[in-house]
DSSP file (Angstrom, degrees, kcal/mol; ACC not computed):
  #  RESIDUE AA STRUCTURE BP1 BP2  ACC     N-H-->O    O-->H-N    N-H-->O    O-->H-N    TCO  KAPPA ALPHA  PHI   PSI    X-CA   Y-CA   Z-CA
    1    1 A X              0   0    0      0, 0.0     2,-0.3     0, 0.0    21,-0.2   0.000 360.0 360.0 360.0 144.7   11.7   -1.7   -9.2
    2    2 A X  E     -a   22   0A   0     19,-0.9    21,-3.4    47,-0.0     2,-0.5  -0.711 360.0-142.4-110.5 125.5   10.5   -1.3   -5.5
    3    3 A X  E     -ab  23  49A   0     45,-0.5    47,-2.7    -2,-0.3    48,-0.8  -0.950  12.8-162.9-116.1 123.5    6.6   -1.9   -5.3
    4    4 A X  E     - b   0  51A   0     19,-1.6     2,-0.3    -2,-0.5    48,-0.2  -0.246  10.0-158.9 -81.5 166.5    4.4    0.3   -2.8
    5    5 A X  E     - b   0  52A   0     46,-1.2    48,-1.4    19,-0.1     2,-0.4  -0.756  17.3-147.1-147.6  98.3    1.1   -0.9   -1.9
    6    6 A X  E     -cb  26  53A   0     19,-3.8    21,-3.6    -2,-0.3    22,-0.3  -0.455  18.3-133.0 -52.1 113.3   -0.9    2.8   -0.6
    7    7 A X    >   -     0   0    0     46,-2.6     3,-2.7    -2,-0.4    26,-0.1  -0.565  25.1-111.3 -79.3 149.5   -3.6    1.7    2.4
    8    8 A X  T 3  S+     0   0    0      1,-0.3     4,-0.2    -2,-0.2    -1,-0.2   0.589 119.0  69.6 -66.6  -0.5   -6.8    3.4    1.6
    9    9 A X  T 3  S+     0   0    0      2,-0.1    -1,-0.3     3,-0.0     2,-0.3   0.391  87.7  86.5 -68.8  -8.3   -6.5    5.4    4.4
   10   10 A X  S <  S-     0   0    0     -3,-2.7     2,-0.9    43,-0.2    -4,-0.0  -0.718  90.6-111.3 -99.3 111.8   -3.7    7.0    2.3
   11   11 A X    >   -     0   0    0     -2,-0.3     3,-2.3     1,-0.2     4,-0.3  -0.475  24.8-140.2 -56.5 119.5   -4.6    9.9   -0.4
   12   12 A X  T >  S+     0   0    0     -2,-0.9     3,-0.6     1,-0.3     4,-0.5   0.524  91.8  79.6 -61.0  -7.4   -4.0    8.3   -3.6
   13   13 A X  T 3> S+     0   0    0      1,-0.2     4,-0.6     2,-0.2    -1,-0.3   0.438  74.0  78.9 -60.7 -11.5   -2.4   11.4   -5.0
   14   14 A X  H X> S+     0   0    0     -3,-2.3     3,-2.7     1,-0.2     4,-0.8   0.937  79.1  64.9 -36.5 -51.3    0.7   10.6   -3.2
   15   15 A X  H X4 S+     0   0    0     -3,-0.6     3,-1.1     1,-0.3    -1,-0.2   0.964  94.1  65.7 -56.6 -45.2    1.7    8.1   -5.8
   16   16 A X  H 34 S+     0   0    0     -4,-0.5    -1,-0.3     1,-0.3    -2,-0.2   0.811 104.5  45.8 -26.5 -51.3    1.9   11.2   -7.9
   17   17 A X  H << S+     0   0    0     -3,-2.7    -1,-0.3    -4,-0.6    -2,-0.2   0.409  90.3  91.3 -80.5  -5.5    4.6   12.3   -5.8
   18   18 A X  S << S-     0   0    0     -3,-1.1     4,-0.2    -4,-0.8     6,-0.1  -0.282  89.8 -77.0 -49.5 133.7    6.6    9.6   -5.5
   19   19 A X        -     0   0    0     -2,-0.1    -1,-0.1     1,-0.1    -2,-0.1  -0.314  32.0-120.4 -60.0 141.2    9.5    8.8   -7.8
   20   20 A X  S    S+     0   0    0      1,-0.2     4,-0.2    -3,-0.1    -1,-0.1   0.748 112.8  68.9 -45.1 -28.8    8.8    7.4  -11.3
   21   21 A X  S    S+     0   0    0      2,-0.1   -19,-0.9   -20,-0.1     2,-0.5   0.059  86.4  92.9 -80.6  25.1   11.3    4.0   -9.9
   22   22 A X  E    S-a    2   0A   0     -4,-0.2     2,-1.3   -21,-0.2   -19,-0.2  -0.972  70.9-157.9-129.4 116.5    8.3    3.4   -7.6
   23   23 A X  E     -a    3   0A   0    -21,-3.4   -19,-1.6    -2,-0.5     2,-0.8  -0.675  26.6-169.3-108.2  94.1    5.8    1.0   -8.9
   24   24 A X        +     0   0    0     -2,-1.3     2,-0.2   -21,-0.2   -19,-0.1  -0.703  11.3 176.0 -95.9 139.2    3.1    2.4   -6.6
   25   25 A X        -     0   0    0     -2,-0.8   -19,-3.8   -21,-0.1     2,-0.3  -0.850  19.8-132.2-140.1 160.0   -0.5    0.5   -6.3
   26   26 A X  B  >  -c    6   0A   0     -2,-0.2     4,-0.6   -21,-0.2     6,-0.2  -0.803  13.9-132.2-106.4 146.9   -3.7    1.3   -4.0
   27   27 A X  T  4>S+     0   0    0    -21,-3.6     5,-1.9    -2,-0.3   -20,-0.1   0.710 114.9  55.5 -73.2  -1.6   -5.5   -1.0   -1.9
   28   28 A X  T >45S+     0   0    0    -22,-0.3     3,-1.0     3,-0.2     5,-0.3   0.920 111.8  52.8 -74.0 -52.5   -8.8    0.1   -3.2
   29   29 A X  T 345S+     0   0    0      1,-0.3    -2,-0.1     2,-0.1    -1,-0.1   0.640 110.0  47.2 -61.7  -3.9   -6.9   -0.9   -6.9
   30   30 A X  T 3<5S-     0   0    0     -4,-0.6    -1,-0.3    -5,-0.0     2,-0.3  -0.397 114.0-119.5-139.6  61.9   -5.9   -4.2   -5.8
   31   31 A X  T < 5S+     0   0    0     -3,-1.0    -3,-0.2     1,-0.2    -2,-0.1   0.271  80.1 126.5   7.1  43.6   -9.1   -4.9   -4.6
   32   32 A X    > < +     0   0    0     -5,-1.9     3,-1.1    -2,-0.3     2,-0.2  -0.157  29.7 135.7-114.5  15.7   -7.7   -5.3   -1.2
   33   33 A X  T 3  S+     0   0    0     -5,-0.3     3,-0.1     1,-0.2    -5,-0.1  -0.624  75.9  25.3 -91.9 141.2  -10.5   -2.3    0.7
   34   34 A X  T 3  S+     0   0    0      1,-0.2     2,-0.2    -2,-0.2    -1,-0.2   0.612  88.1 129.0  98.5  -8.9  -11.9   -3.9    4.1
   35   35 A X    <   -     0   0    0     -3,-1.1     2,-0.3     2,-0.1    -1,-0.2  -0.616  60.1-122.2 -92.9 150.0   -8.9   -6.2    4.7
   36   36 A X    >>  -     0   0    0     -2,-0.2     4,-2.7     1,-0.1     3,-0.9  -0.655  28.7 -92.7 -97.9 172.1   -7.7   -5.8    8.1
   37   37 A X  H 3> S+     0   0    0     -2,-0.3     4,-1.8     2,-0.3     5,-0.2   0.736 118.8  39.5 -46.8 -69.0   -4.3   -4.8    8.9
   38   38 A X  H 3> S+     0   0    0      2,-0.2     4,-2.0     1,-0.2    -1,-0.3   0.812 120.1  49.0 -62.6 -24.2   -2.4   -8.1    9.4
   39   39 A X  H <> S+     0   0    0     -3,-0.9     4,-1.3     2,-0.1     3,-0.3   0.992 109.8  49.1 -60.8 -57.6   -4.3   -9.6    6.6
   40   40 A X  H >X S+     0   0    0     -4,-2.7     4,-2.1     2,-0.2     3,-0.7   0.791 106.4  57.0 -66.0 -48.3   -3.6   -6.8    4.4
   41   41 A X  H 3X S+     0   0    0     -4,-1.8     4,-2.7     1,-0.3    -1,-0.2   0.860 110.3  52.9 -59.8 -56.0    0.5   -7.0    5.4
   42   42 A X  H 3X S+     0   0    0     -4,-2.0     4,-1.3    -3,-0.3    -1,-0.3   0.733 106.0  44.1 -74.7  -9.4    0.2  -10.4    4.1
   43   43 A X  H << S+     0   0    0     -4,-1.3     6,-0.3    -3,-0.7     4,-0.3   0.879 111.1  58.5 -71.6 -45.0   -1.2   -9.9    1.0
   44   44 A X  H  <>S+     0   0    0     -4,-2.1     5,-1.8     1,-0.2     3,-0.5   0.823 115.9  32.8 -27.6 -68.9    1.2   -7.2    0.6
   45   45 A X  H ><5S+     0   0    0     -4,-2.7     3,-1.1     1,-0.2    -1,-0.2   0.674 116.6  54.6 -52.3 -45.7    4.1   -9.5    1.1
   46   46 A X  T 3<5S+     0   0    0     -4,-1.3    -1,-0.2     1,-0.3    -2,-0.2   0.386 113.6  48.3 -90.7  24.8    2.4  -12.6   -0.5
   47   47 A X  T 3 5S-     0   0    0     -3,-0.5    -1,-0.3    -4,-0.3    -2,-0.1  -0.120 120.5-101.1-140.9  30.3    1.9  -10.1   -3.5
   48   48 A X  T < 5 +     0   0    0     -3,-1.1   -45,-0.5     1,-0.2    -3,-0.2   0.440  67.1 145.1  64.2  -5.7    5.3   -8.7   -3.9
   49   49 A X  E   < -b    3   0A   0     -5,-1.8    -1,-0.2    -6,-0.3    -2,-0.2  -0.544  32.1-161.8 -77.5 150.5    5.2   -5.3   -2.3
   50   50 A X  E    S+     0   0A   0    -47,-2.7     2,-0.2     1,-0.1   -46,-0.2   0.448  74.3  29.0 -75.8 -14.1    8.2   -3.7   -0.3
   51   51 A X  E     -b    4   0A   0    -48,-0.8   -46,-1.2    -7,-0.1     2,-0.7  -0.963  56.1-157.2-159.3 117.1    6.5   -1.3    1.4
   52   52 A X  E     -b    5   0A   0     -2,-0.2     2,-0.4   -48,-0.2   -46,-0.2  -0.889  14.5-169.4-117.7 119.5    3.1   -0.5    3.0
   53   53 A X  E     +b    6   0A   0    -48,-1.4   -46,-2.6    -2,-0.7     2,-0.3  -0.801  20.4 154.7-102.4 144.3    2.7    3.0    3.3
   54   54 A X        -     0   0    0     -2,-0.4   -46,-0.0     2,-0.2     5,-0.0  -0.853  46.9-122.3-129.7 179.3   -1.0    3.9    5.8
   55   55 A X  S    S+     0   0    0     -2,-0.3     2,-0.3     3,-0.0    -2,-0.0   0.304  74.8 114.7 -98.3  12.9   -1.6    6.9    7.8
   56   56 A X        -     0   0    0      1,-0.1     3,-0.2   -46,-0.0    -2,-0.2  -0.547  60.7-147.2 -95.4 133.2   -2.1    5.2   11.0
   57   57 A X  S    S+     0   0    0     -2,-0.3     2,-0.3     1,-0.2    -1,-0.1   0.661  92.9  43.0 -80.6  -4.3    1.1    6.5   13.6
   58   58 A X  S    S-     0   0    0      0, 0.0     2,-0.4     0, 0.0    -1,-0.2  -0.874  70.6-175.7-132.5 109.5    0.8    2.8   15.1
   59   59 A X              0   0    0     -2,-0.3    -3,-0.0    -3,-0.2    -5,-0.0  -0.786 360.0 360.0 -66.5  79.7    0.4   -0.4   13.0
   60   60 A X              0   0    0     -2,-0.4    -1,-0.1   -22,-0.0   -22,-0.0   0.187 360.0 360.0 -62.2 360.0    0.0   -3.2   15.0
């Protein structure tokens, strides 16, 4: 199963819409609000997610 990690900039009603084969998490729910971007990308990673979806058009 492919794990999302939603940035809080993200509505958390997304997950809704995602397919059920998507093990979707928040960063407010994985206490992860406040981290900045390249921190956050490595928690992501050191925490198993595939994917970090945010709302930003540039992540740098």
């Amino acid at each position: 199963m492919k794990k999302i990690l939603l940035d809080e900039n993200v509505d958390h009603r997304l997950a809704a819409l995602l397919p059920s084969v998507l093990e979707t998490r928040s960063v407010r729910g994985e206490g992860l609000t406040g981290v900045s971007n390249g921190e956050l990308l490595r928690c992501a990673s050191a925490a198993g997610f595939d994917a970090l979806v945010n709302g930003f058009a540039v992540l740098c």
